[in-house]
C-alpha positions as CSV (number, residue, x, y, z in Angstrom):
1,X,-29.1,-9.4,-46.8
2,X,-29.5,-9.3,-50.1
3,X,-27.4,-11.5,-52.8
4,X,-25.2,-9.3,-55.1
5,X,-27.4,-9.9,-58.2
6,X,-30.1,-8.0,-56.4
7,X,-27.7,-4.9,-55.3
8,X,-26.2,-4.6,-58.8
9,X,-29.3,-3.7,-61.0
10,X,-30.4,-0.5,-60.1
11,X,-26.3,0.3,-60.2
12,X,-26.6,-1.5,-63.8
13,X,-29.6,0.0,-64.7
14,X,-28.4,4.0,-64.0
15,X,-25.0,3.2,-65.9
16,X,-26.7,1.8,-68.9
17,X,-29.4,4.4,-69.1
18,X,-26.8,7.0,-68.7
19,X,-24.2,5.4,-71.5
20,X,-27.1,4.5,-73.7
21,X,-28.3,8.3,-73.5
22,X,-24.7,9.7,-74.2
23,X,-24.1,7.4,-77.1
24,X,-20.9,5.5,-74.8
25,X,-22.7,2.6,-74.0
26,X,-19.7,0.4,-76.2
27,X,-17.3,2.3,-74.0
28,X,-18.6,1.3,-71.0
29,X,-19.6,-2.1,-71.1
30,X,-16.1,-2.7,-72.1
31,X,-14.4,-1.1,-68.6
32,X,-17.1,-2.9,-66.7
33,X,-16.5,-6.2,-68.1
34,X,-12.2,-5.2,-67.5
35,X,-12.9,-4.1,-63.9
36,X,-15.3,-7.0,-63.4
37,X,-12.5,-9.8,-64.3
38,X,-10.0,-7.8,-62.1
39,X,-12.3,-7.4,-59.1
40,X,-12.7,-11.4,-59.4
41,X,-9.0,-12.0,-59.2
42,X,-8.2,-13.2,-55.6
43,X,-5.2,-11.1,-55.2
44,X,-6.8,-7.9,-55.9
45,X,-10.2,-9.1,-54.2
46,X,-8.2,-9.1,-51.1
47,X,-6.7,-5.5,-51.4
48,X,-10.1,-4.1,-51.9
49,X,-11.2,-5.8,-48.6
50,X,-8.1,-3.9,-46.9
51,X,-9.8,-1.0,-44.6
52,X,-6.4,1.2,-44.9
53,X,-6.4,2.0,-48.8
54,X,-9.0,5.0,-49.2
55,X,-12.0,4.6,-51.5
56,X,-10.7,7.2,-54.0
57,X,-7.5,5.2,-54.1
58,X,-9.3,1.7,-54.6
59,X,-11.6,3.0,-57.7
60,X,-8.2,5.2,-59.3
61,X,-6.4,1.9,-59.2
62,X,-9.1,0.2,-61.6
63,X,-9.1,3.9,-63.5
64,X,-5.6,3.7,-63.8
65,X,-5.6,-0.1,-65.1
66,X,-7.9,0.0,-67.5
67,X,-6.1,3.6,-68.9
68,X,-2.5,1.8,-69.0
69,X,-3.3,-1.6,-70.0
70,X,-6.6,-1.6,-72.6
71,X,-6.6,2.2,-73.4
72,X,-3.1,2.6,-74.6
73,X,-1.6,1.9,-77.7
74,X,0.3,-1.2,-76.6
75,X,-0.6,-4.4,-76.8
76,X,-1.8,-6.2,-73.3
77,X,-4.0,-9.3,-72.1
78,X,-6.5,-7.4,-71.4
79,X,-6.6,-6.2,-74.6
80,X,-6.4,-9.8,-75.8
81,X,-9.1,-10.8,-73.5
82,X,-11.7,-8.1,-74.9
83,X,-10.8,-9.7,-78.6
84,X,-11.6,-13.3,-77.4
85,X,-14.3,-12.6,-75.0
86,X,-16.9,-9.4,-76.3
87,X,-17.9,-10.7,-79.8
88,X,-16.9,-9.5,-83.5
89,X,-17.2,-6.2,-82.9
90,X,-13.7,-6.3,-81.7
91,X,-10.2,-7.0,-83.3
92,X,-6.7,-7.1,-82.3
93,X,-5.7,-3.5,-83.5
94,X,-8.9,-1.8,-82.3
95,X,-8.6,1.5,-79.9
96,X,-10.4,2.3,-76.7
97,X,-10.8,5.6,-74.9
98,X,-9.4,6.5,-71.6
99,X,-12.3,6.5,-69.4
100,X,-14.4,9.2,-69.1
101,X,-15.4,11.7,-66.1
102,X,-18.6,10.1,-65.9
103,X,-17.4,6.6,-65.7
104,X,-15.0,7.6,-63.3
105,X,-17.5,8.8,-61.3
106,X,-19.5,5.9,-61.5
107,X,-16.6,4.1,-60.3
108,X,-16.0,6.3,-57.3
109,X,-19.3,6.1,-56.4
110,X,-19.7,2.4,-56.0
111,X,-16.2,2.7,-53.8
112,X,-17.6,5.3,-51.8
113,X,-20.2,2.9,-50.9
114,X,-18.1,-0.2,-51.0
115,X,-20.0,-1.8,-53.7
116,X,-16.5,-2.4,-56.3
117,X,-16.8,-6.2,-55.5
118,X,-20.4,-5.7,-57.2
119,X,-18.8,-4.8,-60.5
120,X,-18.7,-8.2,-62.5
121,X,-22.6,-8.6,-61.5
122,X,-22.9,-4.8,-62.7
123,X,-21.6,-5.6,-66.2
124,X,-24.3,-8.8,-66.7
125,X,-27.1,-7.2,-65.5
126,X,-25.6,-4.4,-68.3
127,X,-24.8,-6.3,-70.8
128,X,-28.7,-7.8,-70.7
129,X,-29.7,-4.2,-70.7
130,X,-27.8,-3.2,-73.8
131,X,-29.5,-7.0,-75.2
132,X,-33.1,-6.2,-74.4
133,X,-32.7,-2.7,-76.0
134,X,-30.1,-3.5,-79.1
135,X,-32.5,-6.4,-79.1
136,X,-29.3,-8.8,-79.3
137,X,-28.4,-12.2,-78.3
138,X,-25.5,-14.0,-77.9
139,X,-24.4,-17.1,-79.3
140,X,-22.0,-19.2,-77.6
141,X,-20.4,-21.7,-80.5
142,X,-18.4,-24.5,-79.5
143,X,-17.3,-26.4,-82.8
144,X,-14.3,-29.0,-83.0
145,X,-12.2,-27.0,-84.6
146,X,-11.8,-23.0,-85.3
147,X,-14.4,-21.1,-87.3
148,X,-13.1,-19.6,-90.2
149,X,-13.9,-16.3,-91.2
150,X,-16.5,-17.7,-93.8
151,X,-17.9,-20.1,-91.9
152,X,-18.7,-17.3,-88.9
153,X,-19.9,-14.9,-91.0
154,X,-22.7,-17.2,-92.3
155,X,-23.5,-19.1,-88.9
156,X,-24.3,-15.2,-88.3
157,X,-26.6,-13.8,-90.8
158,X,-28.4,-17.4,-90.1
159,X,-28.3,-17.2,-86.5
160,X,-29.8,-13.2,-86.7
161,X,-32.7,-14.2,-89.8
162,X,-34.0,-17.3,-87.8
163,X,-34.2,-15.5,-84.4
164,X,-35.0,-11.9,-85.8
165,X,-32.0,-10.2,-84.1
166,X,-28.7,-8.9,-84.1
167,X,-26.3,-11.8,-82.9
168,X,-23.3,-11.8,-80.9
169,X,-20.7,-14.9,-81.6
170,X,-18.9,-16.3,-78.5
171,X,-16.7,-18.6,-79.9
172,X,-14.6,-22.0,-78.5
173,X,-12.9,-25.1,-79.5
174,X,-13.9,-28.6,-78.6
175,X,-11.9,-31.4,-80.0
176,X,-14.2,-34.1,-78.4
177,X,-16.5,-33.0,-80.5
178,X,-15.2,-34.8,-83.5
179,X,-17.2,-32.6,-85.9
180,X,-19.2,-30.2,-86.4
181,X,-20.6,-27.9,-83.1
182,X,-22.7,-27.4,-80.5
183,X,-24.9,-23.9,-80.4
184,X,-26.1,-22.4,-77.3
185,X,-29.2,-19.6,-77.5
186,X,-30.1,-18.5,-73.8
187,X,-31.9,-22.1,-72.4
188,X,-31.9,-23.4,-76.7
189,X,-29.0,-25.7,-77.4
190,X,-28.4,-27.2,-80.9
191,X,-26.2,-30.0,-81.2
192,X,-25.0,-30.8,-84.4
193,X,-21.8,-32.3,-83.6
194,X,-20.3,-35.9,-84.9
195,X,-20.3,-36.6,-81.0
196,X,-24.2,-35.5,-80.3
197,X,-25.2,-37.6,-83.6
198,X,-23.5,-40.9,-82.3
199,X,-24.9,-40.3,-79.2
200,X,-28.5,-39.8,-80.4
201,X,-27.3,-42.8,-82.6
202,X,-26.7,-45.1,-79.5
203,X,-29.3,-44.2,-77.8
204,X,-31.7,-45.1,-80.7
205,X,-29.7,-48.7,-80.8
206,X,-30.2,-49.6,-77.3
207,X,-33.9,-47.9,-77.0
């Protein structure tokens, strides 16, 4: 049988190619990567698997969640998680849309077919479809302490002139770090931290 990597693309493929068309692709790489992180959650993992709650009841529930909890004006965790998770292209008082027919659709569709468990692999092989045609990376940052707001908006005009691209910031803390940070660029890593520099340091010592 084939691994869930392999059955997600062509699902990927026709939701990009359909958001990217319709000018929504925002939209729904944001629901994906919601209903990805819920259909990870043991709990709710286990009440998809359950052969008594209907198809169109298992993709309404995500509908419903993603409506209540990201797409209304209160504040929620998944809101919060969005802010700490998608990039700067987010904030705290930003507003989503309910989700659309389409998307609901989409949604139904993979139920129908019991393919919801497919969803969090959907939304990577997505988000590298929205990368390859944006032509954007993402930078994972891990510094010893928070980036301020100068300090990110530089690391990202660098970050986009040296690799000719638009560039996403992922952002976490480190304290072992000591100084400094640690940048990750698909397989690149640059280490500039106080702890990488007394390592390379030792190592030269004891070569």
């Amino acid at each position: 049988m084939a691994d869930l990597s392999t059955l997600a693309r062509p699902y990927a493929k026709a939701a990009f190619d359909y958001a990217n068309e319709n000018g929504v692709v925002n939209e729904w790489e944001n629901f994906l990567f919601i209903a990805g992180t819920v259909v990870n959650d043991k709990s709710f993992s286990t009440w998809l698997d359950n052969p008594a709650v209907s198809a169109e009841h298992k993709s309404a529930a995500l509908v419903d969640l993603y409506d209540t909890e990201v797409a209304s004006a209160n504040d929620s965790a998944f809101k919060q998680l969005l802010v700490e998770t998608q990039g700067a292209r987010h904030d705290s008082n930003a507003s989503y849309p309910k989700v659309s027919v389409a998307l609901s659709n989409f949604v139904k569709q993979l139920s129908e077919q019991e393919r919801l468990a497919l969803l969090p692999e959907v939304y990577e092989h997505y988000r590298r479809h929205k990368a390859i045609s944006l032509k954007q990376l993402d930078a994972y940052v891990t510094s010893a302490y928070p980036l301020t707001d100068a300090q990110r908006d530089t690391l990202q005009t660098r970050l986009a002139a040296s690799l000719n691209a638009s560039v996403v910031i992922h952002e976490s803390v480190d304290p072992s770090l000591l100084a400094g940070a640690t940048i990750k660029v698909g397989d690149k890593i640059i280490d500039d931290s106080m702890r990488g520099k007394l390592q390379q340091l030792k190592t030269q010592l004891t070569a």
